[in-house]
N, C-alpha and C positions, 0 to 999 in steps of 0.2 A: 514613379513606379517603385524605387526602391525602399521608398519614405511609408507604402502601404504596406511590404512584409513584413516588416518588423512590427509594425504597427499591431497587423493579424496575428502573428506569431506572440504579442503580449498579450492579447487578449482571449485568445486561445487557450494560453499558459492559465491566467486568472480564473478562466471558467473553469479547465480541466482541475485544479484545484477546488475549488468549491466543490464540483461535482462527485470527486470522488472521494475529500472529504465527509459530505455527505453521508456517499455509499458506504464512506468507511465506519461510520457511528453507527449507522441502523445496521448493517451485516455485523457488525460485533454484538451490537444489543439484543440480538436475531439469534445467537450462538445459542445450542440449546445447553439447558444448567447438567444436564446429566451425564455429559461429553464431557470427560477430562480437557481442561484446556491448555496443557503443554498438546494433546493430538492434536485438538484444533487447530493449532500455531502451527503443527509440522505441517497439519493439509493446508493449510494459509499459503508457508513457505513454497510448498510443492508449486502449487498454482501459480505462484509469481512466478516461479525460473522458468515455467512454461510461456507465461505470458511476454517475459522477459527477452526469452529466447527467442519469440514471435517477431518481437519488435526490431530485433536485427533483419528484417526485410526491408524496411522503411529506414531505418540508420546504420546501414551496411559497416563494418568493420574493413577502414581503407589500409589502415597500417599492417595488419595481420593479431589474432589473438594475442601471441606470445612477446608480440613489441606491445600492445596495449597493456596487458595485466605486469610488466616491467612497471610500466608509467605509475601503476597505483602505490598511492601511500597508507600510513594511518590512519588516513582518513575516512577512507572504507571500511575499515573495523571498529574503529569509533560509529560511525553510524548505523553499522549492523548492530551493535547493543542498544545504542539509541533506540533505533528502531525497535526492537526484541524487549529491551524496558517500556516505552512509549504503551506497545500491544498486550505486553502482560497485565501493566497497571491498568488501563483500560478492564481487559479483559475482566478482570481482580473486583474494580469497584462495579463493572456494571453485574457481575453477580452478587456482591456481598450489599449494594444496596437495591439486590432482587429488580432492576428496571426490565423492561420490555420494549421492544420495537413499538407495541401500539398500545395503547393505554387499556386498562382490563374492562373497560366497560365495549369494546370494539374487538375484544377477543372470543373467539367464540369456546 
């Protein structure tokens, strides 16, 4: 029995990846060209720390906030730029080589 959660638990991981993924290319490619895209990225950010926030139902905070955020290093600010590079450049080339979520003969 303990040899299937993990199990589930990888394959879970793998799909939620792919899936969002996904979600993640066509929602950027979806960004309309007229909308500054540092706004975009702030209502991006917004949305996550809400969603963020959500997910502490489901992985409850057992140490308490202020013994958790001690624990963090560098490494959480390395990957907030990561991250914030990763979405820019994204953002950057799917405007400056004009793409679209669906191809313009399917556009109406």
């Amino acid at each position: 029995m303990n040899e299937k959660r993990p199990k589930f638990l990888f394959y879970f991981s793998i799909t939620l990846v792919i899936c969002s993924s996904a979600l993640y290319h066509f929602a950027a490619k979806s960004m309309p060209s007229n909308v500054n895209f540092i706004v975009s990225l702030l209502v991006t950010y917004i949305v996550a720390v809400v969603v963020v926030l959500l997910t502490i139902f489901f992985f409850p905070i057992q140490n308490g906030l202020v013994f958790e955020l001690k624990q963090i290093n560098s490494a959480s600010i390395g990957l907030a730029i990561a991250i914030v590079g990763i979405e820019f450049g994204f953002l950057r080339i799917y405007r400056s080589a004009g793409l679209s979520a669906l191809p313009r003969c399917w556009s109406m």
